[in-house]
TORNU-806222 format. One record per residue (C-alpha): x, y, z. Coordinates in steps of 0.1 Angstrom, whole numbers, plus 5000, padded with zeros to 4 digits. Each point is the difference from the previous one (the first is absolute). Example, Ala and Ser with C-alpha at 12.3 -4.5 7.8 and 13.67 -1.06 7.14 Angstrom:
NODE     u     v     w
NODE  5123  4955  5078
NODE  5014  5034  4993
This chain:
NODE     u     v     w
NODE  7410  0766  1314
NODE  5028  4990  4978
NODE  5036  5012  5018
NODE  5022  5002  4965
NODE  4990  5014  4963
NODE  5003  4976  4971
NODE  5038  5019  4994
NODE  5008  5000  5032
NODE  4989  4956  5004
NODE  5021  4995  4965
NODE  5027  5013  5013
NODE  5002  4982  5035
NODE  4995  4969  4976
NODE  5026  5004  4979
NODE  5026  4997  5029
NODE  4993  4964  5008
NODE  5024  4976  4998
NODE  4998  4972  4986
NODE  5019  4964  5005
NODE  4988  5001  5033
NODE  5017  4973  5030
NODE  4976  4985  5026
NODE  5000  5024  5028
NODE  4989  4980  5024
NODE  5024  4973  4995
NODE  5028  5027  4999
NODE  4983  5011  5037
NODE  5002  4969  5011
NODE  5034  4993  4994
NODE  5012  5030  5015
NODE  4978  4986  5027
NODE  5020  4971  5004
NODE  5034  5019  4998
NODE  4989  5021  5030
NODE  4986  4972  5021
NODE  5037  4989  4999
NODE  5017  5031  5017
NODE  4997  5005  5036
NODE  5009  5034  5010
NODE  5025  5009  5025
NODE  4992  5010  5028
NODE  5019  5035  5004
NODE  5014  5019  5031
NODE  4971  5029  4994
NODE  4975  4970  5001
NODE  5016  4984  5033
NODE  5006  5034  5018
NODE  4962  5006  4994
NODE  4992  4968  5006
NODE  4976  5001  4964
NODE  4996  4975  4975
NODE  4998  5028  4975
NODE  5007  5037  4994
NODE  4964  5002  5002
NODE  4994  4988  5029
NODE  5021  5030  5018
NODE  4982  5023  4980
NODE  4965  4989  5007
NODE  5012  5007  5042
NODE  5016  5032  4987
NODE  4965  5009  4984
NODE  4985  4990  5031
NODE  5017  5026  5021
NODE  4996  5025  4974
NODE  5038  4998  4995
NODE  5012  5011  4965
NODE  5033  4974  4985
NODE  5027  5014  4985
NODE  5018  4987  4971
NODE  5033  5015  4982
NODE  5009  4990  4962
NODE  5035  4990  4994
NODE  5015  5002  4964
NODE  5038  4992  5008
NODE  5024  4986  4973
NODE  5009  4967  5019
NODE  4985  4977  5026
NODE  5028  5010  5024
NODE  4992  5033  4998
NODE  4964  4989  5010
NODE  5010  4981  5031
NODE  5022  5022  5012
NODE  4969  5028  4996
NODE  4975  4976  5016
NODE  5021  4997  5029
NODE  5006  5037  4998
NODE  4960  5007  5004
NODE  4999  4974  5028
NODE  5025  5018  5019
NODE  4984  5034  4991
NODE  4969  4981  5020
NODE  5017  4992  5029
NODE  5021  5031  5001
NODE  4969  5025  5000
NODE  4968  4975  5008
NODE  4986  5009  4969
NODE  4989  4972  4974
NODE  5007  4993  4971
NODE  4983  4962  4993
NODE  5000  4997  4963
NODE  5022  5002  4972
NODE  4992  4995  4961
NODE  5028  4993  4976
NODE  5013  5008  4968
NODE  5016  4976  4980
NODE  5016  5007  4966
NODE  4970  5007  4979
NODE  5017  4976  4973
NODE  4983  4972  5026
NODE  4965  5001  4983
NODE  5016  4986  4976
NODE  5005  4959  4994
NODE  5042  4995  4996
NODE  4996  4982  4972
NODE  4988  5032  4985
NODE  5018  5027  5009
NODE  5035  5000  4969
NODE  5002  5033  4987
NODE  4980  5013  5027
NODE  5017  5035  5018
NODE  5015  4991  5038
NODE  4978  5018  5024
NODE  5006  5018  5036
NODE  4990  4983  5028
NODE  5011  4965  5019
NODE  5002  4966  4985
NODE  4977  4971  5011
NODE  5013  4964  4990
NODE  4995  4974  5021
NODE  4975  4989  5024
NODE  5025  5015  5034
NODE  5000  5037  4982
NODE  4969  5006  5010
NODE  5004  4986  5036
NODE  5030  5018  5005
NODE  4978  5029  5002
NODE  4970  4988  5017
NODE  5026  4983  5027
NODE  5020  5033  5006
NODE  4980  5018  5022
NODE  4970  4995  5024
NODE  4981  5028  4971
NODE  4978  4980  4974
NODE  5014  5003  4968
NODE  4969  4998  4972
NODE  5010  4992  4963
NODE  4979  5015  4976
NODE  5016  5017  4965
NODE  5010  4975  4972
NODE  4978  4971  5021
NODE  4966  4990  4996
NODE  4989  5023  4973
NODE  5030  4995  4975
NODE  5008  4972  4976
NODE  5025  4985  5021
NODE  4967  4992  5027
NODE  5011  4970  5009
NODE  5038  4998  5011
NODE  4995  5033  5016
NODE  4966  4993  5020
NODE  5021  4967  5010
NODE  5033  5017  5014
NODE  4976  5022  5018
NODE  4976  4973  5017
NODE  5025  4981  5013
NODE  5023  5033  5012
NODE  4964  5006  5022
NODE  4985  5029  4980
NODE  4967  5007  5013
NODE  4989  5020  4965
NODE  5006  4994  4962
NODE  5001  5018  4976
NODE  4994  5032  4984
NODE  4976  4982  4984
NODE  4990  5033  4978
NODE  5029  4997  4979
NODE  4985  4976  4979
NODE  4988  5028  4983
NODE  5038  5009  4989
NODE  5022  4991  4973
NODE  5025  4977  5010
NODE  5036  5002  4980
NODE  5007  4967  4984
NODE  4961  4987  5007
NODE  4982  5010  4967
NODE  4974  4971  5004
NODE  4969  5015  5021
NODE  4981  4968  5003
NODE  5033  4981  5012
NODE  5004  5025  5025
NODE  4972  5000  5017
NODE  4994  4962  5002
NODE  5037  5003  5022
NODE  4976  5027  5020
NODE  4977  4970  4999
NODE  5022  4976  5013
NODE  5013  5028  5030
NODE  4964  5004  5017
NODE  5001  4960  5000
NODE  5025  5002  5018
NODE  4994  5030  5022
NODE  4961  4977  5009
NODE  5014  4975  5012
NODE  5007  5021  5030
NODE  4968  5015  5004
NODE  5000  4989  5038
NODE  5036  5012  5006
NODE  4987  5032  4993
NODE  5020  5012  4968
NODE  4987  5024  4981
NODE  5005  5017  4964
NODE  5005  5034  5000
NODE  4996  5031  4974
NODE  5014  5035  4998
NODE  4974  5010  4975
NODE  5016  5031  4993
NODE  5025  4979  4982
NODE  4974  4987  4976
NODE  4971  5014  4981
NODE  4987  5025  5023
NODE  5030  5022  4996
NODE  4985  5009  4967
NODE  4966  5008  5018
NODE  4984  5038  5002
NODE  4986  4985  5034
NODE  5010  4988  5031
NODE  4966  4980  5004
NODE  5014  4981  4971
NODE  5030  4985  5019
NODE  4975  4986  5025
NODE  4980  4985  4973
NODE  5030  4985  4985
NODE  5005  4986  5034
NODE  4971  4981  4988
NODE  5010  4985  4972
NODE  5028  4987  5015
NODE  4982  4984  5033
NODE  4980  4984  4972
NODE  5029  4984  4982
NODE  5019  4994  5028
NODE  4973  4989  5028
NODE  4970  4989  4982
NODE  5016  4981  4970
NODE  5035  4995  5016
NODE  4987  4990  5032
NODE  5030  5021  5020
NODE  4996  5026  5027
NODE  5001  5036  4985
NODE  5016  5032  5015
NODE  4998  5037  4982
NODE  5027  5026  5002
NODE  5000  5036  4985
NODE  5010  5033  5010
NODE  5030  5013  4985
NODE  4982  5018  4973
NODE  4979  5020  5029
NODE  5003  5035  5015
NODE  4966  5005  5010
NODE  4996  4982  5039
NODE  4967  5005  4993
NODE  4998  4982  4974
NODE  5030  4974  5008
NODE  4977  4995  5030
NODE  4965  4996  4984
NODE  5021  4970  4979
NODE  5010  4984  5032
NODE  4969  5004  5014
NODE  4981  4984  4966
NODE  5033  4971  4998
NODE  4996  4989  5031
NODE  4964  4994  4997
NODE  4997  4984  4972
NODE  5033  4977  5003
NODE  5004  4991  5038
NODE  4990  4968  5013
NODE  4998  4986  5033
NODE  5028  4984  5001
NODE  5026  5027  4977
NODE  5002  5037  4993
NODE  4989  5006  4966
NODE  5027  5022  5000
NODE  5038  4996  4988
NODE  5016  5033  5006
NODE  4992  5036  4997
NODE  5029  5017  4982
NODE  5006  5038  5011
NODE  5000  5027  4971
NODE  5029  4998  4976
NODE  4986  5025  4975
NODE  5007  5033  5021
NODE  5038  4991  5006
NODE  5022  5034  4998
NODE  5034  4991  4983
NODE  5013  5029  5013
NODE  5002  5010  5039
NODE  4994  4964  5004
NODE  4991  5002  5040
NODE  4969  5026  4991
NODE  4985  4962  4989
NODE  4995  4991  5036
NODE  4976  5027  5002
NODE  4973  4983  4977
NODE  5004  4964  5011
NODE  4998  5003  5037
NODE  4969  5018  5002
NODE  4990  4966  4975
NODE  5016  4974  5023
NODE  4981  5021  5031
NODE  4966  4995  4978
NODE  5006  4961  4992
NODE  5004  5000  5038
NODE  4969  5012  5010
NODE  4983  4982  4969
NODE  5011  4965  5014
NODE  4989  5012  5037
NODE  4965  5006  4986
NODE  4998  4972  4979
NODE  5022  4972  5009
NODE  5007  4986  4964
NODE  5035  4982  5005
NODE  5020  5020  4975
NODE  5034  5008  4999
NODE  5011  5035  4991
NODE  5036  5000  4980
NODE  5017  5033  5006
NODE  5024  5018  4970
NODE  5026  5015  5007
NODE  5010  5032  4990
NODE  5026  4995  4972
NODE  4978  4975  4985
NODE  4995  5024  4973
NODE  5038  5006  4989
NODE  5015  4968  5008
NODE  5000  4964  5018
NODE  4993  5011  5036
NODE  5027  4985  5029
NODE  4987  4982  5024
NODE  5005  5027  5031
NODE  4980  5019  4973
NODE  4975  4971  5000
NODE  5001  4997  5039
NODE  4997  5045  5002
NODE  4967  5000  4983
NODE  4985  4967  5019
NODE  5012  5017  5029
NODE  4984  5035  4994
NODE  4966  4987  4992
NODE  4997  4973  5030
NODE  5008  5030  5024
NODE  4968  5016  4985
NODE  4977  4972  5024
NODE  5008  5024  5034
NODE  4980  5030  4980
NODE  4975  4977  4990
NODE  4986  4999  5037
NODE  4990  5038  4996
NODE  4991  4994  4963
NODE  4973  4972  5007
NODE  4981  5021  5021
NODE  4991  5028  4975
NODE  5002  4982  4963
NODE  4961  4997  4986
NODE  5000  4966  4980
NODE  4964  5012  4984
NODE  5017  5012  4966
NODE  5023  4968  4993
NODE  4971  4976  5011
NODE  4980  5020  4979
NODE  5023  4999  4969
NODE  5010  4967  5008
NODE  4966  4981  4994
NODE  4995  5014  4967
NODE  5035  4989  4994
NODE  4992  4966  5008
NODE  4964  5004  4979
NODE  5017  5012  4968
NODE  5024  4976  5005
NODE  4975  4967  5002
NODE  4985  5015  4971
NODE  5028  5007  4975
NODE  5011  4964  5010
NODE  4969  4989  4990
NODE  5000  5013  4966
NODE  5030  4986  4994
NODE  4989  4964  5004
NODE  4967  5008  4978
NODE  5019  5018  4981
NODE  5026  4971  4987
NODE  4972  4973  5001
NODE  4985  5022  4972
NODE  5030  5006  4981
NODE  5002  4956  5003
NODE  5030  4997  5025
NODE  4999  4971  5022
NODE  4997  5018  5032
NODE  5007  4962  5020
NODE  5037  5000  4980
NODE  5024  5021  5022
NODE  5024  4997  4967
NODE  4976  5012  4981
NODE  4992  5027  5016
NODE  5035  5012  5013
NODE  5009  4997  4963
NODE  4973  5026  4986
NODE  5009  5022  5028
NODE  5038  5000  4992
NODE  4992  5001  4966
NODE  4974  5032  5000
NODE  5008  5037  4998
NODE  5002  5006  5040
NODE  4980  5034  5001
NODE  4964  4977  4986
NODE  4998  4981  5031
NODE  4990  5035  5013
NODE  4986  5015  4968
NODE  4975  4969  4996
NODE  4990  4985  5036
NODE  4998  5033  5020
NODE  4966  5010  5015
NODE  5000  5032  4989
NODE  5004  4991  4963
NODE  4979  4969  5004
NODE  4972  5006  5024
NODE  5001  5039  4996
NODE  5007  5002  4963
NODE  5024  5026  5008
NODE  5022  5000  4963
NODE  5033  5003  5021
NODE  5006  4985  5031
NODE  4997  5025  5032
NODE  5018  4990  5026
NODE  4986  5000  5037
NODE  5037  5005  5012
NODE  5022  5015  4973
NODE  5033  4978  4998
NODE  5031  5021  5009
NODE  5019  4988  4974
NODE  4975  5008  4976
NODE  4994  5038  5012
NODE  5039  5007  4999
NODE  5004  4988  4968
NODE  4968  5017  4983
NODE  5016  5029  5017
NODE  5032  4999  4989
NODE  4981  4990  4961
NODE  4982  5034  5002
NODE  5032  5019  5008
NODE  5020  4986  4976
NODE  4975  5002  4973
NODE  4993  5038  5008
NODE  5039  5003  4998
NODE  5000  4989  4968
NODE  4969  5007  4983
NODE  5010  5026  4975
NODE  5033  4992  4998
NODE  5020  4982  4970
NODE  5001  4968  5022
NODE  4963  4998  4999
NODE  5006  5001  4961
NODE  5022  4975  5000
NODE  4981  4973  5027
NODE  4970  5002  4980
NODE  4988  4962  4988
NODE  5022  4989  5025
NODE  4996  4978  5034
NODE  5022  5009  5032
NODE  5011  4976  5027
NODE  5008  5012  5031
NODE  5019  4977  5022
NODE  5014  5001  5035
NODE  5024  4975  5014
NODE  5012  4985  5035
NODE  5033  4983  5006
NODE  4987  4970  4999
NODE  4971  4999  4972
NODE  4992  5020  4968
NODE  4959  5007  5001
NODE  4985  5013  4968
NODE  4971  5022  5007
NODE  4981  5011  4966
NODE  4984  5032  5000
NODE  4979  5010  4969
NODE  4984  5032  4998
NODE  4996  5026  4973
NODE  5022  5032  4996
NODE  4973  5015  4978
């Protein structure tokens, strides 16, 4: 059974670059590069008395013990010290625990130096030399974990370097090199520095470091289903595991309301990513689509009963995530840390109800849900690999393939490798979990279009295309909508 139409195999084939480096010599110099650095051994890692990050997870799995993790986006590595020793104290002050802690940096970091004239300053903190990043890792017996603007980006290399050697147990958000870099126009240039990063990142295979995704920064976000993030998973533990030869992690979550289906995706991601040795997953990222911006404390009601579910999900399942809490201005502004340290606070408290919790929850429906998750999620994987070999992409060329991916309209990897377009011969896809994103915005499409329907702005829009776009503080993402008003 052929997986792609002669249209749809042209197209894929048009987006292959050409002039083409050696891969595998660029992988084996990164090699080199990263068989150089010896990581520091940071006061986390001692207190613990770990080699890795994922070492105390694997024992926190064990005893069913869900890690939590806070994300930090302050404007200067002070300010992060100062906060790290603020969440230690927080610890020690209410025998709560906080062990992880991903930074931030100025997004202008995915960038190379050399090319970033004319490029806008950005928010964030700065990251120059070699003791920025161990200033952070240093300040605190928390384990800071670098992964925006590192492995993933252009500017692979210096960053993945800075944070080996500051003791970084994960890289990356290796999904971002799906984006468009500012000041990086060269695709196939980009991704060889990728290249060169998971060198670097193999070479300490045995010290347990492992590249990490939030896929909801990547393709999936364009996705009708959350299935599809799982199988994107894929794709990903294929470029970075299989041909990269690194140790792969998943994380996901902040585009999901539904626990049951936030937990049928843990329960399929940790199956199909764990090994014996790592949990297949990063972090699981709490909801950041239902966030009020007004009466801002009514958004502790949604994400505790969340944080009470993840904790009875890692009971049952003992997967090694962590769960990163937000807070509840994260919506209307950068949030302080005793904001950061509130929320963290609120949803570890929610481990005493889980005592009574555990005895009544039925884990039938989630199982249930989960497997096919997993299923649809082998399969659309699947596709994809016949898929490109029959469009004539060199599915052993991580360059290659990172290249088409950047390159192609985002909403085909779903609209030409999903199961129930492929092996159902649905015409549209029809999602076994429909995305959250996706529903408000077909929502909010359908009640705008009703609005305007017989009015003169329907006159006036017609033969033309409408972008919607939202916006953080930190990054601009353009999300393309096209549907008719007829």
């Amino acid at each position: 059974m052929a997986i792609l139409d002669k249209t749809q195999r042209e197209y894929l084939r048009s987006l292959r670059p050409e002039n083409m480096p050696d891969w595998k010599e660029s992988w084996n110099e990164g090699y080199k590069m990263g068989e150089e650095i010896t990581p520091i051994k940071t006061p986390f890692l001692k207190k613990h008395g770990v080699k890795s990050e994922v070492e105390f997870r694997m024992q926190q799995a064990e005893a069913g013990k869900l890690t939590w993790k806070i994300n930090m986006g302050l404007s200067s590595i002070d300010e992060h010290v100062e906060a790290l020793r603020a969440a230690q104290k927080f610890n020690e002050d209410t025998g709560l625990n906080i062990s992880c802690a991903h930074q931030l940096p100025k997004n202008i970091y995915g960038t190379p130096k050399e090319m970033r004239e004319g490029l806008p300053e950005a928010l964030g903190f700065d990251v120059e030399k070699e003791e920025d990043w161990q200033r952070i890792t240093t300040a605190a017996e928390i384990q800071a974990t670098f992964g925006d603007q590192h492995l993933g980006e252009p500017n692979s290399v210096y960053m993945t370097k800075g944070a080996l050697k500051a003791g970084s147990s994960y890289q990356g958000m290796f999904g971002h090199f799906q984006w468009t870099i500012p000041g990086c126009p060269d695709d196939v240039w980009n991704m060889n520095e990728i290249v060169k990063g998971l060198g670097m990142v193999a070479a300490h295979y045995d010290d347990k470091i492992v590249v990490d995704s939030a896929v909801d920064d990547s393709v999936p976000a364009y996705c009708s289903d959350f299935a599809s993030y799982i199988a994107w998973g894929k794709v990903e533990q294929y470029l970075v595991s299989t041909l990269g030869k690194c140790r792969y992690a998943i994380s996901f979550g902040n585009f999901a309301s539904n626990l049951i289906h936030k937990s049928a995706m843990w329960y399929a991601a940790n199956k199909l990513f764990r090994k014996e040795d790592q949990p297949g997953i990063g972090f699981v990222y709490a909801n950041t689509v239902d966030h009020w911006d007004h009466h801002l404390h009514a958004n502790y009601g949604f994400q505790i009963p969340e944080a009470l579910m993840a904790v009875l999900v890692e009971r049952k399942y003992k997967t090694g995530a962590t769960f990163i809490s937000v807070p509840i201005t994260e919506k209307v502004t950068i949030p302080t840390v005793p904001e950061m340290l509130d929320m963290t606070g609120a949803c570890q408290r929610t481990e005493g109800p889980a005592d009574a919790f555990e005895q009544l929850i039925n884990w039938g429906p989630i199982e249930e849900l989960g497997e096919k998750v997993y299923d649809l999620a082998n399969q659309l994987f699947e596709n994809f690999l016949k898929g490109f070999e029959e469009a004539g992409i060199d599915i052993t060329n991580p360059i290659e393939i990172m290249v088409v991916l950047k390159r192609m309209d985002p909403a085909k990897f779903e609209a030409f490798f999903h199961p129930s377009v492929v092996n159902e011969g649905k015409r549209n896809v029809v999602p076994l979990m429909p995305t959250t994103l996706w529903a408000q915005s077909s929502n909010q499409i359908d009640l705008l279009v009703k609005k305007f329907k017989h009015t003169a702005i329907a006159e006036k829009l017609k033969g033309r295309k409408i972008c919607v776009v939202s916006a953080d503080i930190q990054l601009l993402w353009g999300l393309r909508y096209h549907r008719s008003a007829a």
